[in-house]
Residue, then its C-alpha position, 0 to 999 in steps of 0.5 A: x134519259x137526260x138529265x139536265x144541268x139546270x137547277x129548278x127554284x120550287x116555292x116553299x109555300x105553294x109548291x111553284x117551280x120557277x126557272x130562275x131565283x126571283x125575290x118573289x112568287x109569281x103564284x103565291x105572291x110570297x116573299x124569299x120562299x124560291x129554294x134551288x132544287x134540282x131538275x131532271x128532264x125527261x125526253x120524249x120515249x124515254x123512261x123516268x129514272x129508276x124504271x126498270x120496265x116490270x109491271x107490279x102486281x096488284x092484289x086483292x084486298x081479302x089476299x093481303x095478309x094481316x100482319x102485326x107490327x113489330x114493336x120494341x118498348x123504349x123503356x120510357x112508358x110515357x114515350x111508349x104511350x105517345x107512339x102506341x106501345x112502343x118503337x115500330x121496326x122500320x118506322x120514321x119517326x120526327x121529333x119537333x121543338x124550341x130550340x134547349x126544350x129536351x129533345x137531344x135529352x130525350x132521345x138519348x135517353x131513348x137510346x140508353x135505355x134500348x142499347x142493352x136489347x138492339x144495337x142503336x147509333x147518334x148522329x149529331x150534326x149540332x154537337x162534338x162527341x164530347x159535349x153529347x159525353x158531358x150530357x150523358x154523363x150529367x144523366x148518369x148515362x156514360x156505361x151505357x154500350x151506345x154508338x155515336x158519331x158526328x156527322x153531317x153529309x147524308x152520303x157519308x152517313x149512308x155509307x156509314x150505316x151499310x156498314x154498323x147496320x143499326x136497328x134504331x138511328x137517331x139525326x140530332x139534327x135534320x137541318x144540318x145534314x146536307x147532300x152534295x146533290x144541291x148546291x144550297x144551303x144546309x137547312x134550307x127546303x131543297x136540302x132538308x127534303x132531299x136528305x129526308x127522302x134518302x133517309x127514309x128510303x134506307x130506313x123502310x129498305x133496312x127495317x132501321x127505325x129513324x127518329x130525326x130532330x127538327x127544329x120549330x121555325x119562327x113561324x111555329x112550323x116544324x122544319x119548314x112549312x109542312x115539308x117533312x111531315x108528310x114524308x114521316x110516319x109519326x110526328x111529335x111536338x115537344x112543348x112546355x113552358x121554359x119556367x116550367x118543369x114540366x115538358x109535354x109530348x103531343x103526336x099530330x100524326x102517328x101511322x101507328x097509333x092514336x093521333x093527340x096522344x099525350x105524354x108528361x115529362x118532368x125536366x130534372x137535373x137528372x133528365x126526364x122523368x116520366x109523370x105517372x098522374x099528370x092530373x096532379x100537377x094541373x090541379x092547385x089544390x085551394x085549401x077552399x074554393x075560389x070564386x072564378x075557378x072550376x075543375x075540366x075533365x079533358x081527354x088527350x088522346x086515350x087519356x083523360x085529364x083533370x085541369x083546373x080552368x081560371x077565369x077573371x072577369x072585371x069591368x072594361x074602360x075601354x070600347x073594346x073589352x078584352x077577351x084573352x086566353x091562354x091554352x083555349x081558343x080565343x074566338x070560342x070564348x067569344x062565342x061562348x060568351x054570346x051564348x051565355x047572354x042569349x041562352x042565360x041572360x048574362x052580359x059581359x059586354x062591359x066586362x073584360x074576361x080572362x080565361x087561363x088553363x093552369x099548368x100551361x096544359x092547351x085544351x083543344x077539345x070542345x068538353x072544356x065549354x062547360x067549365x068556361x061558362x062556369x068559371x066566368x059566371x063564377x067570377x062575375x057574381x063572386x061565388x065560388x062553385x061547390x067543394x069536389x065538383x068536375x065539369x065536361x060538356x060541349x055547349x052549343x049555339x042554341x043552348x044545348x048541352x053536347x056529348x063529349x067522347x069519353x066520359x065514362x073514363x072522365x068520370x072514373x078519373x075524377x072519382x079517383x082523385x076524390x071527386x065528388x059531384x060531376x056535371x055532364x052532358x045527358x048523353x054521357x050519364x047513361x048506366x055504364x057510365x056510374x062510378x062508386x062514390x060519384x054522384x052524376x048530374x046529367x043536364x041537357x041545357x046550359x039554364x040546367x046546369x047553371x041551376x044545379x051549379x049554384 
């Protein structure tokens, strides 16, 4: 095989491979998205690198033994929660947010807390040794038996972990490793793909479970515009507000477990702690009901949430009335809002309407419909809604009040937090789904249920 000198500039946006750097793609017409990357050329009768001339074997499906993953619990329940039960052996994991949000905090707390039962190793390209030993000794962490080194040229780290053979390795962070193979920059897309891969090839042959932090771009995209995440079995986002304590860890894509699991976090001086009830921290508690808010049983992955939904409608003066929101979709309120005119006779179109889910929570499941509605009729007529009422329920165009995935589990997390009425669709209020002390209200109909809430 020959391989070519040449380098190769592939667009980071759709994938096209130039030959030369040019300021723009030629197919997607995007601006500076050429990275160098390098090209191997393959003549005519020779082999691509690595073939080694045997054929694999195929097998049937009924022959291939159903095997149970190995898992080592990380001693942070809502972490375990997130990756299904717990650190899957040989798996890679990659951890994505705002730069100061937790992540290294996170992480290394991961690592404390297993350092006692598998050998673990940091490898931070963003800090020195002693910065990472000032952290840990602000968590309470420096007596823990846990291996660091600062280190950035992928080779190298390589080499260092044929030698320590770690069972659980953490990259603080992928943007700053960088392989000699390239002459590009760390932290561009050629580089960060390039070491992901090698990483990932030595954690699946090792049974090494990698964690790799990277950062989110100015354009919300985790290390790049989807470059990695298909390269990783799991993918987490860890989101909150910075005037907030509370941190949540959200899994977009998981091998092994559930996707849109959630896990709530509080930052402390003492570091994360975990939140055993989110639901209270999303709930404000009026001492007695307010016009314009309602109470959402939401579901995140296998866990059900209660959140409290605002809602603020107040005359417009301008051609345009508002529609904003905040962690709900903004162009289904919209929608919402041409339903609640057709199916029940309400106009908002003079009316600017301002939605909020409180505690920064983003909802993005459609069981939320229900209490919207609810809440910008609320605010309209001035009315608040009865004492110890819950809501869920998907409306649609022509009216009709959706089942939602999970409500017998709803309705059970709103009883225990002393809730007493619930309005749900009529599908999710069959037999199975009655919880002691909580009357269920099933309605079929968005006209029904505006009538049982007032």
């Amino acid at each position: 095989m020959a391989k070519s000198d040449k380098s190769v500039y592939v667009c980071n946006a759709c994938g096209a491979r130039h030959s030369k750097w040019v300021g723009q793609c030629a197919d997607c017409g995007g601006w500076n998205t050429l990275e160098e990357s390098r090209a191997i050329e393959i003549r005519g009768g020779q082999r691509s690198p690595g073939y080694s001339g045997q054929v694999s074997e195929v097998y049937a499906l009924e022959d291939i033994p159903a095997g149970h993953e190995a898992r080592v619990v990380s001693g942070l329940a809502e972490l375990d929660r997130v990756l299904g039960g717990g650190i899957v052996v040989g798996s890679v994991t990659m951890i994505g947010g705002d730069p100061g949000i937790g992540k290294s905090t996170l992480l290394l707390q991961m690592l404390a807390a297993i350092s006692q039962q598998v050998s673990t190793l940091y490898v931070t390209g963003e800090e020195s040794l002693q910065q990472v030993r000032l952290r840990a000794t602000r968590l309470g962490l420096d007596q823990v038996p846990m291996k660091l080194v600062t280190e950035t040229h992928v080779e190298r780290i390589l080499d260092l972990l044929q030698q320590t053979r770690p069972q659980v390795l953490v990259i603080d962070s992928i943007q700053t490793v960088y392989t000699d193979a390239l002459s590009s920059a760390p932290g561009s897309v050629s580089q960060l793909r390039e070491s992901t891969a090698m990483l990932v090839r030595y954690a699946k042959q090792s049974g090494t479970s990698l964690f790799i932090v990277g950062h989110v771009t100015k354009e919300g995209a985790l290390a790049g515009p989807r470059v990695l995440e298909h390269m990783v079995d799991t993918v987490l986002y860890f989101e909150g507000d910075a005037s907030s304590q509370y941190r949540m860890l959200r899994a977009v894509k998981n091998r092994f477990g559930a996707v849109n699991e959630l896990g709530v976090f509080a930052m402390l001086e003492g570091g994360l702690k975990v939140v055993s009830n989110p639901s209270a921290i999303f709930l404000s508690r009026h001492q007695q009901p307010i016009p314009g808010s309602t109470i959402l049983v939401t579901r995140e992955g296998s866990r059900p949430l209660l959140v409290e939904v605002q809602a603020l409608v107040d005359e417009s003066h301008l051609a345009n009335p508002r529609r904003v929101t905040l962690g709900l979709e903004q162009n289904r309120l919209a929608m919402l809002l041409a339903v609640l005119h057709r199916h029940a006779h309400v106009t908002t179109f003079d009316q600017d309407v301002f939605v909020n889910v409180v505690g920064g929570m983003r909802v993005t499941e459609t069981g939320a419909d229900l209490a919207v509605l609810s809440a910008v009729l609320s605010s309209m007529r001035n009315r608040s809604l009865q004492h110890g009422l819950v809501l869920f329920g998907e409306v649609g165009l022509a009216g009709e009040v959706r089942p939602v995935q999970g409500g017998a589990d709803r309705l059970k997390e709103a009883a225990k937090h002393g809730f007493s009425r619930a309005i749900v669709p009529a599908a999710n209020a069959g037999k199975q789904t009655r919880v002691e002390g909580l009357e269920v209200l099933a309605v079929q109909r968005l006209g029904e249920a505006l009538e049982l809430i007032w």
